[in-house]
C-alpha positions as CSV (number, residue, x, y, z in Angstrom):
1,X,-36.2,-56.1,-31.2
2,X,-38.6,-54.6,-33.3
3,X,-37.8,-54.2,-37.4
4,X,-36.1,-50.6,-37.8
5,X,-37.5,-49.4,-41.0
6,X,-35.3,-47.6,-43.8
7,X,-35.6,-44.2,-42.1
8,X,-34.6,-45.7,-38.7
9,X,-31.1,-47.0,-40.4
10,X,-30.4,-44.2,-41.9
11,X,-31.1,-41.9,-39.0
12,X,-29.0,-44.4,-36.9
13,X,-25.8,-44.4,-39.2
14,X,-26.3,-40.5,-39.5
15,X,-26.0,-40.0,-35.7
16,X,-23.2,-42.4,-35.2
17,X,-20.9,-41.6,-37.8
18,X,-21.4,-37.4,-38.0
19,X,-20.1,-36.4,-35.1
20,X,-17.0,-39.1,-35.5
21,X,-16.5,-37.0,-39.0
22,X,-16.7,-33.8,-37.6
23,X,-14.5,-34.6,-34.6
24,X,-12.0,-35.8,-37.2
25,X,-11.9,-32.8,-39.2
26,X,-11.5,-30.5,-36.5
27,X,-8.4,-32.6,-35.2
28,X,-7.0,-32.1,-38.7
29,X,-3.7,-30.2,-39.0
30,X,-4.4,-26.4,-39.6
31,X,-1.4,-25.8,-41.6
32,X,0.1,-22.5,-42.7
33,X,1.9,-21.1,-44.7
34,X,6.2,-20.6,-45.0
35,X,9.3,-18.9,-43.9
36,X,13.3,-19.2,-44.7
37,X,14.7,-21.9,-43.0
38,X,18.4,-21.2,-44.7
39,X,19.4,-18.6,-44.0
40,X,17.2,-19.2,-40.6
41,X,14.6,-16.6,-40.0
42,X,14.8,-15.3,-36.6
43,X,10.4,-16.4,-36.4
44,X,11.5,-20.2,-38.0
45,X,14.7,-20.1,-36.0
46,X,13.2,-19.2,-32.6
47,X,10.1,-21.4,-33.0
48,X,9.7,-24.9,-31.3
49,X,10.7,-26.4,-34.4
50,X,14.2,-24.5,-35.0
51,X,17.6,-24.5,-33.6
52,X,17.6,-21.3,-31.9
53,X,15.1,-21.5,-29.1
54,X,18.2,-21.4,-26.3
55,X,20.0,-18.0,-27.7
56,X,19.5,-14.7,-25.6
57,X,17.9,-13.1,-28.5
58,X,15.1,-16.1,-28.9
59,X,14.6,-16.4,-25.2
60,X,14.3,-12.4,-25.4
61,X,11.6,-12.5,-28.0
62,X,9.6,-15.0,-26.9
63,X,9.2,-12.8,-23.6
64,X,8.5,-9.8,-25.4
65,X,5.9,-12.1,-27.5
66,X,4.4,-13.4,-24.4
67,X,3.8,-16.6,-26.2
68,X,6.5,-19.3,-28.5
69,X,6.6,-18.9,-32.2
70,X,4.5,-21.8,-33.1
71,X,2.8,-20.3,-35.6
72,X,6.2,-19.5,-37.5
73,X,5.1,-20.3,-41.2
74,X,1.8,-17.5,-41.0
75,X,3.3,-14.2,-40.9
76,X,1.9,-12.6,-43.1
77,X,-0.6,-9.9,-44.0
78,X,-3.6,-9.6,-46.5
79,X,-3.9,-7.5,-49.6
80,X,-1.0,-5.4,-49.4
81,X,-0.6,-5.8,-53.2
82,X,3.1,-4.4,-53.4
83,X,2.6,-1.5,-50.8
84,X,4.9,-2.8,-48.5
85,X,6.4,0.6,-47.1
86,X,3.7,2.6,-46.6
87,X,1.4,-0.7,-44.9
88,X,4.6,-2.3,-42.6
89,X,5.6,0.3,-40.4
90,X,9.8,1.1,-39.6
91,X,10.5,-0.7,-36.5
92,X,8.3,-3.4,-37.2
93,X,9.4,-4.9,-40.9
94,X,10.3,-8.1,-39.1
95,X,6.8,-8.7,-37.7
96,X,5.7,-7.4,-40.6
97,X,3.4,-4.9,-38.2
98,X,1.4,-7.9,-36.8
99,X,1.4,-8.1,-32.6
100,X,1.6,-11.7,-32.6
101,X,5.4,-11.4,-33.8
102,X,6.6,-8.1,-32.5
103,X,9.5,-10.1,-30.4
104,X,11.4,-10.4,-33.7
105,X,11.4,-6.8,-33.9
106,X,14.2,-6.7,-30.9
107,X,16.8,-4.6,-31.9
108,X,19.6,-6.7,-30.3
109,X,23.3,-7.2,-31.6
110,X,23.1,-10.7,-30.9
111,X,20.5,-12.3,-32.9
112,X,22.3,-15.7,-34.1
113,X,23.4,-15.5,-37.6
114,X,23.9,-17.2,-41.1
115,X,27.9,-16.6,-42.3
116,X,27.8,-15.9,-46.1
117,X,30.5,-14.8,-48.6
118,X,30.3,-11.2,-50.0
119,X,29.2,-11.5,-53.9
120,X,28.7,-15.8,-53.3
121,X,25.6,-18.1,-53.9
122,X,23.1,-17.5,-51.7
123,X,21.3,-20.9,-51.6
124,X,17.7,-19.9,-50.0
125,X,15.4,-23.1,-48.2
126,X,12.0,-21.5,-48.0
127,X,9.7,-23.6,-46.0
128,X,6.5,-24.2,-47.1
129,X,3.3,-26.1,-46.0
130,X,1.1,-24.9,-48.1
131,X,2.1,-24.4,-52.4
132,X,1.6,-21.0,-53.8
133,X,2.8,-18.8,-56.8
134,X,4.1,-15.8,-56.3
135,X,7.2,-13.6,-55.9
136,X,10.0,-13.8,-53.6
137,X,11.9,-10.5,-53.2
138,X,15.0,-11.0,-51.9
139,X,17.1,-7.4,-49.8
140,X,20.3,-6.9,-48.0
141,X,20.2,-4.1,-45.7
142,X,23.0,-1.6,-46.7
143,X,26.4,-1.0,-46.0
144,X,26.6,0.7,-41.9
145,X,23.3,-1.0,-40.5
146,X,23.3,-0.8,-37.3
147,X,21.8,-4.2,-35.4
148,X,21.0,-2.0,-32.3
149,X,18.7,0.0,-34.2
150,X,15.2,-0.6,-35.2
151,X,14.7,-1.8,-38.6
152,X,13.9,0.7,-41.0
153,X,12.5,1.0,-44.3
154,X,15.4,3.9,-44.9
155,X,18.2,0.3,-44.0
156,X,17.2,-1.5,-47.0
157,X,17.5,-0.1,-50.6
158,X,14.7,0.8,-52.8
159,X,15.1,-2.4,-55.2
160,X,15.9,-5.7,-54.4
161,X,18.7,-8.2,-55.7
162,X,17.2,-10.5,-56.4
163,X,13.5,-12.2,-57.7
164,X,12.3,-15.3,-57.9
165,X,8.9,-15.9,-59.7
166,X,7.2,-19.4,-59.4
167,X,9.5,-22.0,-57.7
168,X,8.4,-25.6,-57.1
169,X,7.5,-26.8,-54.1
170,X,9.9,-29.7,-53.5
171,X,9.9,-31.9,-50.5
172,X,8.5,-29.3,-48.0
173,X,10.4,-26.3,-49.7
174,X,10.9,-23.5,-52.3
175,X,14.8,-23.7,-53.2
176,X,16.5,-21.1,-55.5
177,X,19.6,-19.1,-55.2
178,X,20.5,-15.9,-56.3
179,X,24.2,-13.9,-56.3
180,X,24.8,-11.7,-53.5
181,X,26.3,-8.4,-53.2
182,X,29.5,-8.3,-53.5
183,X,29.7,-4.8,-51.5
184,X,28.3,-6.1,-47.9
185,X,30.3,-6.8,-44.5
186,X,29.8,-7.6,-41.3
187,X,26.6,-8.2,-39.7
188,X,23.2,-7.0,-42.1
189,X,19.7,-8.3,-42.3
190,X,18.5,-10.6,-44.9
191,X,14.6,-9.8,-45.7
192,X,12.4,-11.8,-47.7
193,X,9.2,-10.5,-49.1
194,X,6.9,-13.5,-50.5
195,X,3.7,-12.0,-52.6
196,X,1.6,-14.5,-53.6
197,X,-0.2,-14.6,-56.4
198,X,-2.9,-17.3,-55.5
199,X,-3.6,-15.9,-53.0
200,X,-3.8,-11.9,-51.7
201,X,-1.1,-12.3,-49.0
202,X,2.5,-11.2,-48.4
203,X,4.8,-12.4,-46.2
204,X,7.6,-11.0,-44.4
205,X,10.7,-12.6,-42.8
206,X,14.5,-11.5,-40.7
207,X,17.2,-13.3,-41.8
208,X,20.2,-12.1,-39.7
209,X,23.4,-12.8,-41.6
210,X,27.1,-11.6,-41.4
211,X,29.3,-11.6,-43.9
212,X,33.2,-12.4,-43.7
213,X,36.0,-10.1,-45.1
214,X,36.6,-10.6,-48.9
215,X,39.3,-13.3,-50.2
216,X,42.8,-11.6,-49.4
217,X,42.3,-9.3,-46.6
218,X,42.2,-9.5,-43.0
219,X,39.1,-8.6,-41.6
220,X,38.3,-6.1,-39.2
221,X,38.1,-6.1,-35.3
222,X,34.4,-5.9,-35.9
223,X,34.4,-9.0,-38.0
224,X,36.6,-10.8,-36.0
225,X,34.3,-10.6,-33.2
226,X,31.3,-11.9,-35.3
227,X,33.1,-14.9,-36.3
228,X,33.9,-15.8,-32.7
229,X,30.0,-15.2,-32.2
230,X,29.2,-17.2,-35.1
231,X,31.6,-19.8,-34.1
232,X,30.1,-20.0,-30.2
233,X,26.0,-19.9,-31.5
234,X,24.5,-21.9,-34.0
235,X,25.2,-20.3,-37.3
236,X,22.3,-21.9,-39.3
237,X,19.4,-24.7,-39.0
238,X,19.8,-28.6,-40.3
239,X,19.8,-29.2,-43.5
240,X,16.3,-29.2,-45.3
241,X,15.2,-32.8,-46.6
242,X,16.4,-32.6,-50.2
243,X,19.3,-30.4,-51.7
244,X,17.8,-30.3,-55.0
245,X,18.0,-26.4,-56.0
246,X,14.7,-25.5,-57.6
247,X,15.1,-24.8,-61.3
248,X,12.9,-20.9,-61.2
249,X,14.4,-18.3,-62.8
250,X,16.2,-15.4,-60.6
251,X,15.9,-12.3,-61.9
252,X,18.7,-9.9,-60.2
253,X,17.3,-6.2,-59.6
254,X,20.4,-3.8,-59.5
255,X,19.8,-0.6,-58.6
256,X,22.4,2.9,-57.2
257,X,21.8,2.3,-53.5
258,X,22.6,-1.6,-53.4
259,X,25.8,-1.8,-55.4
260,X,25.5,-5.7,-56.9
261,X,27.1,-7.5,-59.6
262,X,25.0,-7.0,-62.5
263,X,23.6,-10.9,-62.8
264,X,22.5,-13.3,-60.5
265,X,24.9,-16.0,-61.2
266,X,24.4,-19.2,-63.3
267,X,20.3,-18.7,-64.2
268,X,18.7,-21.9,-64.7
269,X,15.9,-22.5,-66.8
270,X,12.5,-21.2,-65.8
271,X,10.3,-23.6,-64.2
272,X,7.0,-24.8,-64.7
273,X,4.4,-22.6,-62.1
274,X,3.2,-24.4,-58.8
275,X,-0.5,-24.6,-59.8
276,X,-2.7,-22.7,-57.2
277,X,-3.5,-23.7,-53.6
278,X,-7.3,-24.9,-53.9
279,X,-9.2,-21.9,-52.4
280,X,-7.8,-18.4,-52.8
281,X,-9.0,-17.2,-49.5
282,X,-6.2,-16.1,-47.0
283,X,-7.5,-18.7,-44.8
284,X,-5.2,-21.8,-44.0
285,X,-6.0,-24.9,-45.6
286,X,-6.5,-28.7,-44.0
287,X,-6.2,-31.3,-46.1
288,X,-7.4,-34.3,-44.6
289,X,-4.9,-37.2,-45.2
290,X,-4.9,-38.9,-41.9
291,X,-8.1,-37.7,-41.2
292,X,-9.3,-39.1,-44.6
293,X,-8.2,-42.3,-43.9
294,X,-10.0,-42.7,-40.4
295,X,-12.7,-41.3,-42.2
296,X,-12.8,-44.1,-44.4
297,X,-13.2,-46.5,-41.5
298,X,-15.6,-44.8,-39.6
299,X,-18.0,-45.5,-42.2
300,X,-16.8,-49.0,-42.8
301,X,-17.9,-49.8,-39.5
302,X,-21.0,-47.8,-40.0
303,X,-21.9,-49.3,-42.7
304,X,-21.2,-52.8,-41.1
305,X,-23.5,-51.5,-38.1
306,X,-26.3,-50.7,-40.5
307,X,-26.5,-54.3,-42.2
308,X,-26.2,-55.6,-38.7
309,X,-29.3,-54.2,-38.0
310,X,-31.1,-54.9,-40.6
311,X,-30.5,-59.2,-40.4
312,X,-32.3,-58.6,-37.1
C-alpha cells in the first residue's frame, strides 16, 4: 500500500468520523420544555407518558387532535410578554391558540380530575426538561364555571392567587405550593401561565380539578356525583421522583373577583434563581449526554484507525 501522506490521514479520519458525529447529533433527544404533572394537565395527562390516555375525554382529544400528545412539555407561544388575553383567544386558553393542541380545548364535563380541599395546600409538580426562570401564575376559574362551556377569559378572574418567581429545578421538576381559595366547589379549571424570563416564551396549561364540600357540611348532589366520578377515573398521575417542595417564594395575588385568603400559607424562604438555559432562542435545546459519550468513541477508534495507517 502506498505511504498516505499527512493530508491523506487527515482527509481519511475527516470522512469516517463526520458523518458518525452528525448522525449522532441528530439522534439526540430534542427535548422541550414543561407542564403540571400534579395537578395533571389534561396535555401531560392525555400524552403517552400520563395516566389518562384511556378516559373518554383523552380518547376525545386525541381525535379531535388527529395526532397523540407527544409533544406535551412545548406548548407554548413566543413573545407574548404578559398579553395573554388579547394574544390567546376564549375558547382556546387550553391550547393556548396553537392547532397542534386544540383537542384540550373540548368542552366536556368529564375531563378526569385532581380532588383538592377548598382554602388547602395546593402542592404543584411542574415538569420540566429544560431549566428556566420565570413566573408561574397560578388561576382558579370562578365560582358557577360551567365545564360544558368553552373556556373563557371572562371564567377566570383578572388577578391570579398565586406567583411563584424562580423555583429550582429539582429532579425533573419545579415544586412550590401556594394556598387555595377557600371560596371554590365543585368542578373548576386550574390554569397555569409559565412566562419565562430566559427565554421569550409563555406557556399555558388545563388543570381540571374539583373541589369537595367544606369540613362540616354535606355536599351537594352535584358534588356527590363528582366524587363518584373521581372515585371511578384516575384522580391524579404517579407521584413525581422526589417530594422535596421547592423552597421559591409564593407571592398570593388577592383581588374582588377571586375571593382568597389573604396569604399563601407558610412562605418559605426565597430561593436562589435557576441560572439561564444556554441559548435564549425559543428553540429546544439537545444536550448531548449519550450522544457525547458515543462521540467520544467514535474518535477513539478514529484515531486508532489513523495510527494504523500510518505504521503501514
Amino acid at each position: 500500500m502506498p505511504r498516505m501522506t499527512a493530508h491523506h490521514i487527515a482527509a481519511l479520519a475527516a470522512a469516517t468520523v463526520s458523518p458518525l458525529l452528525l448522525n449522532l447529533w441528530a439522534a439526540g433527544p430534542a427535548l422541550a420544555h414543561g407542564a403540571p404533572m400534579e395537578p395533571s394537565s389534561r396535555v401531560y395527562g392525555c400524552s403517552p407518558e400520563g395516566t389518562r390516555t384511556g378516559t373518554a375525554a383523552c380518547k376525545a382529544a386525541i381525535a379531535a387532535n388527529g395526532t397523540s400528545f407527544a409533544a406535551w412539555d412545548n406548548l407554548r407561544v413566543a413573545n407574548v410578554n404578559g398579553r395573554d388575553r388579547q394574544t390567546i383567544p376564549d375558547g382556546k386558553l387550553c391550547s393556548g391558540g396553537l392547532p397542534a393542541y386544540k383537542g384540550l380545548d373540548l368542552a366536556r364535563a368529564d375531563w378526569p380530575t385532581t380532588r383538592l380541599t377548598p382554602g388547602g395546600t395546593l402542592r404543584m409538580t411542574y415538569a420540566s426538561t429544560i431549566p428556566h426562570t420565570g413566573t408561574f401564575r397560578l388561576y382558579l376559574t370562578k365560582q358557577g364555571y360551567d365545564p360544558a362551556q368553552p373556556l373563557t377569559w371572562d371564567d377566570l378572574p383578572e388577578r391570579p392567587f398565586a406567583e411563584v418567581k424562580d423555583p429550582t429545578l429539582t429532579d425533573g421538576a419545579y415544586r412550590f405550593s401556594a394556598k387555595l381559595p377557600a371560596d371554590r366547589t365543585g368542578r373548576q379549571v386550574l390554569y397555569t401561565i409559565w412566562q419565562n424570563s430566559s427565554t421569550p416564551d409563555t406557556y399555558y396549561s388545563c388543570s381540571d380539578v374539583v373541589f369537595s364540600a367544606a369540613a362540616g357540611t354535606s355536599g351537594t348532589d352535584e358534588e356527590k356525583k363528582e366524587k363518584e366520578e373521581a372515585s371511578a377515573a384516575p384522580s391524579s398521575v404517579a407521584p413525581a421522583p422526589s417530594a422535596t417542595a421547592s423552597t421559591a417564594a409564593v407571592t398570593p395575588s388577592a383581588s374582588a373577583a377571586d375571593a382568597s385568603p389573604a396569604q399563601a400559607g407558610a412562605a418559605t424562604p426565597a430561593s436562589t434563581p435557576v441560572a439561564s438555559a444556554t441559548g435564549a432562542g425559543s428553540g429546544p435545546s439537545a444536550p448531548m449526554v449519550a450522544g457525547g459519550a458515543t462521540a467520544v468513541l467514535v474518535l477513539t477508534g478514529g484515531a486508532a484507525l489513523v495510527l494504523r495507517l500510518r505504521r503501514r
